[in-house]
Structures are given as C-alpha cells and as structure tokens.
C-alpha positions as CSV (number, residue, x, y, z in Angstrom):
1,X,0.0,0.0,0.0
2,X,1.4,3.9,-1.0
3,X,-0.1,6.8,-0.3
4,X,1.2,10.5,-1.8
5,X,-0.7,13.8,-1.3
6,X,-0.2,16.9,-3.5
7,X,-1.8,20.3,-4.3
8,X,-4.0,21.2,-7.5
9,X,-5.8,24.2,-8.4
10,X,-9.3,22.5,-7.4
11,X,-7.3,21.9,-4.3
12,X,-5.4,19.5,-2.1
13,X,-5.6,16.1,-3.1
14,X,-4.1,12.5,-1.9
15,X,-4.3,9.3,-3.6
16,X,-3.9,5.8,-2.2
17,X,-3.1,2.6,-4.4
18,X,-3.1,-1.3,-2.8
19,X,-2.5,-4.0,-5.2
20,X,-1.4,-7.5,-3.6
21,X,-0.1,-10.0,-5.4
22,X,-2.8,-12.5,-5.5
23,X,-5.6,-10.7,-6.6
24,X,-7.4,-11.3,-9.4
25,X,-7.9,-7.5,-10.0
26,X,-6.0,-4.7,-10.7
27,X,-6.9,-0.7,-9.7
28,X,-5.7,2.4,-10.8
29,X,-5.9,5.9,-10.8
30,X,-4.5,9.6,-12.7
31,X,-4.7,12.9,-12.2
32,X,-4.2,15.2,-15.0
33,X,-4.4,19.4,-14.8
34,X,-5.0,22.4,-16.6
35,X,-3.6,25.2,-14.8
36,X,-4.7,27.7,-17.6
37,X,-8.2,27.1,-16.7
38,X,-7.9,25.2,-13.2
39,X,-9.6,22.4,-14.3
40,X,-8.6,19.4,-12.7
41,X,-9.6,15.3,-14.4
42,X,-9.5,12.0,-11.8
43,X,-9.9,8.7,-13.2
44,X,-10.2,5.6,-11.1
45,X,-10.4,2.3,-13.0
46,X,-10.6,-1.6,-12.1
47,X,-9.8,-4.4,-14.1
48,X,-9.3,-8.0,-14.1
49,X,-5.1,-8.9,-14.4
50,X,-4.5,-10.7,-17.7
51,X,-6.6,-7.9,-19.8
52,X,-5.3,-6.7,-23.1
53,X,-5.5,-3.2,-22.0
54,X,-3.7,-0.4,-22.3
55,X,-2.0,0.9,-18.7
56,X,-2.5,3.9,-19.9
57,X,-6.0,3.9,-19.8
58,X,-6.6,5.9,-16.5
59,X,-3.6,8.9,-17.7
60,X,-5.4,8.8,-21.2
61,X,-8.5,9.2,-20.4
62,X,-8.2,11.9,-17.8
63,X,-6.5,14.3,-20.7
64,X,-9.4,13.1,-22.8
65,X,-11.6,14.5,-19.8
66,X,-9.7,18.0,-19.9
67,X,-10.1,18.7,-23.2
68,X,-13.7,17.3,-24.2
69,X,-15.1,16.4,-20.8
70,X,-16.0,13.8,-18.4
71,X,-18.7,12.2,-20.4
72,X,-17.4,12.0,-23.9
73,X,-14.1,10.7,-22.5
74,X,-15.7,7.8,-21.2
75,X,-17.6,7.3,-24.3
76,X,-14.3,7.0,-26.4
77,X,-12.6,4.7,-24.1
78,X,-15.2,2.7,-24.4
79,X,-15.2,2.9,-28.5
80,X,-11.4,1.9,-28.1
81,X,-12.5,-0.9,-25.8
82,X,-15.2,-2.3,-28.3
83,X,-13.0,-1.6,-31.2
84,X,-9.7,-3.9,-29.4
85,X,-12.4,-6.6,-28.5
86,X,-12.0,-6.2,-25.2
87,X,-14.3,-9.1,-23.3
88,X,-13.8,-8.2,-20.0
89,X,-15.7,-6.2,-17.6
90,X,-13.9,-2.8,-17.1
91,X,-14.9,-0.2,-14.3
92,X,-13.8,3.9,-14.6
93,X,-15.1,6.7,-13.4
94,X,-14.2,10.4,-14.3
95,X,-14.3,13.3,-12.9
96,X,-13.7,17.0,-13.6
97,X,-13.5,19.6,-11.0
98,X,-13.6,23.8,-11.6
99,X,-13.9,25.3,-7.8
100,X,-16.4,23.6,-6.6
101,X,-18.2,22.6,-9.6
102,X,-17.9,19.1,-10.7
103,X,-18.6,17.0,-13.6
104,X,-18.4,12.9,-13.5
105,X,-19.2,10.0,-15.4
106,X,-19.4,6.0,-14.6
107,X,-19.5,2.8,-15.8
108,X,-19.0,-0.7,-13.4
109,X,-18.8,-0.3,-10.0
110,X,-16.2,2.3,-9.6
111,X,-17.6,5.0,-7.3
112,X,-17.8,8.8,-6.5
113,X,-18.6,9.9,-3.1
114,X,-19.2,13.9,-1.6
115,X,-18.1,14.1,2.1
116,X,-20.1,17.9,2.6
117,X,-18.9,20.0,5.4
118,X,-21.5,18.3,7.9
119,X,-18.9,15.6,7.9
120,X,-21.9,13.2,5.7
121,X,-20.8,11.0,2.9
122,X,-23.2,11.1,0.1
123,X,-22.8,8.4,-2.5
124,X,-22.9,10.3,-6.3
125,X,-23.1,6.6,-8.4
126,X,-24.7,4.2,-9.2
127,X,-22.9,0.6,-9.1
128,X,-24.0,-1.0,-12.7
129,X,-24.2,-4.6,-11.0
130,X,-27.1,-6.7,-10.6
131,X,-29.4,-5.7,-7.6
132,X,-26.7,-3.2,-7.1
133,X,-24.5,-5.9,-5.3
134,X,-20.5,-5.2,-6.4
135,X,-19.8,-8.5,-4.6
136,X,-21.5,-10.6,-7.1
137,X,-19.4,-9.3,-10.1
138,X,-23.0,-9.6,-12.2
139,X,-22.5,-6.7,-14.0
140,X,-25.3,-4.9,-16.4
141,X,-23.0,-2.3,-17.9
142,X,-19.4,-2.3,-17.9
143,X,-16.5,-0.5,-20.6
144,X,-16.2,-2.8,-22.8
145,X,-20.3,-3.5,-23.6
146,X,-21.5,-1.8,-26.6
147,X,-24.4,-0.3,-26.0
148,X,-23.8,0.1,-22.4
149,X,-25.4,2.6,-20.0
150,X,-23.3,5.4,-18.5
151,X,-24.2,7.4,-16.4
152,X,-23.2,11.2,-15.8
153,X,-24.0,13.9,-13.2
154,X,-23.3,17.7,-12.9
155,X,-23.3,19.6,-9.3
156,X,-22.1,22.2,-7.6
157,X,-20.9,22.2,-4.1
158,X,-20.0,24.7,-1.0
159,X,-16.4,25.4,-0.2
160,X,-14.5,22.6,1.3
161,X,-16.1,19.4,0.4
162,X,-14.2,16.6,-0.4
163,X,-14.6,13.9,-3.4
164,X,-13.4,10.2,-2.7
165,X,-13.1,8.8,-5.8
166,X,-12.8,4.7,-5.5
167,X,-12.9,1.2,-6.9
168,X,-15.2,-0.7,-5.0
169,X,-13.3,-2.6,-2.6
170,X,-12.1,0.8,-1.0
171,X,-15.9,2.1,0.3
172,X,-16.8,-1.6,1.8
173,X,-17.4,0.0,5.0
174,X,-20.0,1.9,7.2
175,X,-20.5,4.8,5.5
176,X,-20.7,6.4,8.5
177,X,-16.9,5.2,9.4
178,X,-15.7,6.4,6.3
179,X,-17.5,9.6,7.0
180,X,-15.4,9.7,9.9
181,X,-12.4,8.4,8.7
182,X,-12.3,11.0,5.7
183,X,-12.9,13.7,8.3
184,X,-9.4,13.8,9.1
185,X,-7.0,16.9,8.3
186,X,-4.2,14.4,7.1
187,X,-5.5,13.0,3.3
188,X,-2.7,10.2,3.0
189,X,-3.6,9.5,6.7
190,X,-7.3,9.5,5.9
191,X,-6.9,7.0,3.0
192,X,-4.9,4.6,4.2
193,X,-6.7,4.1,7.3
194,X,-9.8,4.0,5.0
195,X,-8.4,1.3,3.3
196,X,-7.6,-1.1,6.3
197,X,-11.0,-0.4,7.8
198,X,-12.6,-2.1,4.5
199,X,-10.4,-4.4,4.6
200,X,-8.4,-4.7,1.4
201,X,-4.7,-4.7,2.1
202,X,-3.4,-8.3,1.1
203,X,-6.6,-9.4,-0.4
204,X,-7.8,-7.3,-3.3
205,X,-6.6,-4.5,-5.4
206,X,-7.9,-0.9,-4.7
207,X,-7.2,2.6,-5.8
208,X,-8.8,5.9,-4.3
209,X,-8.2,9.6,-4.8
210,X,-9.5,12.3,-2.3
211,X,-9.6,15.7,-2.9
212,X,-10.5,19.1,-1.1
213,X,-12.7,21.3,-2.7
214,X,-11.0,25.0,-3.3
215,X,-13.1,27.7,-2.3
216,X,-14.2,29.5,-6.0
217,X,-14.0,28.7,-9.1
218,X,-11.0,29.8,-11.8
219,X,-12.4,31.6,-15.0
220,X,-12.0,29.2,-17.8
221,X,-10.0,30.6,-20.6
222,X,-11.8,31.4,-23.9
C-alpha cells in the first residue's frame, strides 16, 4: 500500500493505491491538470489482471476528460474498448473539477462519493451490478459492452467538500466510518486508514483519490 498527497488548483488532493499480489484484479488511478483554466480530471479504474489493455487507460482518459469532458471521454474509451475486442468487464469513473463545480461519469462499480462540510458522505453513483451488489461481479454495464449505459452527473458544491473517488473494494465500510475516517485533516492518513478499515490490504486490489474542494472557481480561458 502507498499513499502520496499533492496540491491542485481544485485543491489539495491525496491518492492511495493497494494492489497484492494475489488478486485477481487490478486498480488504478490519474490525475491530469490544466492550470490555464484550473480544471482538474481524476480517473479511477478496475480491471481484471490478464486484460489486453492499455495501462495507460486511467492517464489517457483523464487528458481526454480536460479537453472534451467527463462524459465523452468515457464514451471514447469505451469505443477503443469495443473496437480492441475487449471481453472483459472494465470499471472507470471520471471526474472533472472547476472550484467547486464538478462533472463525472461512470461505468461498473467504480464509485464517486461527496463528504459535505456536515462531515456526511453522500454516494454520487450508481454501481451497474445486478441488484446493485458489487460483490457478485454480475454486472449490467461495464466499458467494454456496446451499448452500455453510463451514467453522468453535474453539481455544484459549498467550499471545502471533499470527493473520494474509488474502486469498489475501498468504500466496503460503514459509510458512517468512512464519514469519519475522511474527516481527518491528514489526506494520506485518511486513505490509508480507509483502506484497512474495508479491509483490502493483502486481499484485493484498490485505488482511491480524495480531494479538497477549493473555495471559487478559476475563469475558464476562452
């Protein structure tokens, strides 16, 4: 497990990154930024080992997400996915962050939560598993399924939220202990204690990103 914690325009961010040998999984994630208009892409992806895909997928994506947006980002990884005959279920979810405005969009059962300054985490996706279950892997929309669904939102915030982007196995706790947990002032700290109270380290892959919400917005070049 590694945890580093920078700065951004959008504001302070750390990321988190567990991937033991054994599992049959790997997670990822990228950070890409545009400091001419403050924009800021994350990308957190999960796939199964063995995959003919690209490790570049997360980076690639999130400069696809700078330049033409969360949404149609996603939708040309996935025509890249269909078009290499990719089989095998692929989660990602994007997001793109201006001040406190932010833009993401979803397919699997990689997830976006808020954490809003009343210290409540607020889940912003939808798993696209059967029943909602990640556990059972049965999933109805994944990258690589033409025709899939994805799904996009667009909200603004207040002032020092934070975003936890994950793969699943990162937010298999109480969200109420995460609440907690991602309360703390220390991001790397936050993570990595988020990540042994769900349990992951030496089981199952996971990545996670969490960033602080700056305070206004920066005016978007023209």
């Amino acid at each position: 497990m590694y945890a580093t914690a920078r700065s951004a325009p959008a504001g302070p961010y750390a990321t988190v990154h567990i991937d033991p040998r054994n599992a049959p999984r790997q997670a990822w994630w990228a950070v890409e930024t545009d400091y001419r208009t403050g924009d800021v892409a994350m990308v957190v992806t999960e796939y199964p080992r063995g995959t003919k895909l690209s490790a570049d997928l997360a980076d690639d994506t999130a400069r696809k997400a700078l330049a033409e947006g969360p949404e149609k980002a996603l939708r040309d990884a996935r025509a890249s996915a269909v078009e290499f005959g990719l089989a095998t279920p692929v989660s990602l979810v994007v997001v793109l962050v201006n001040g406190i405005h932010v833009r993401l969009a979803w397919v699997g059962d990689c997830r976006a939560h808020l954490l809003g300054n009343d210290a409540q985490l607020i889940s912003l996706t939808e798993d696209h598993t059967a029943a909602g279950d990640s556990t059972c892997r049965a999933y109805t929309s994944h990258l690589a399924l033409d025709g899939g669904r994805i799904d996009t939102l667009d909200i603004e915030t207040l002032p020092g939220c934070r975003i936890l982007l994950s793969s699943p196995g990162l937010t298999d706790v109480d969200s109420d202990v995460a609440a907690h947990l991602l309360c703390d002032d220390d991001y790397e700290s936050a993570l990595v204690r988020l990540a042994h109270a769900s349990q992951v380290e030496g089981s199952r892959p996971a990545a996670g990103l969490l960033l602080e919400l700056a305070t206004t917005s920066t005016s978007r070049s023209q």
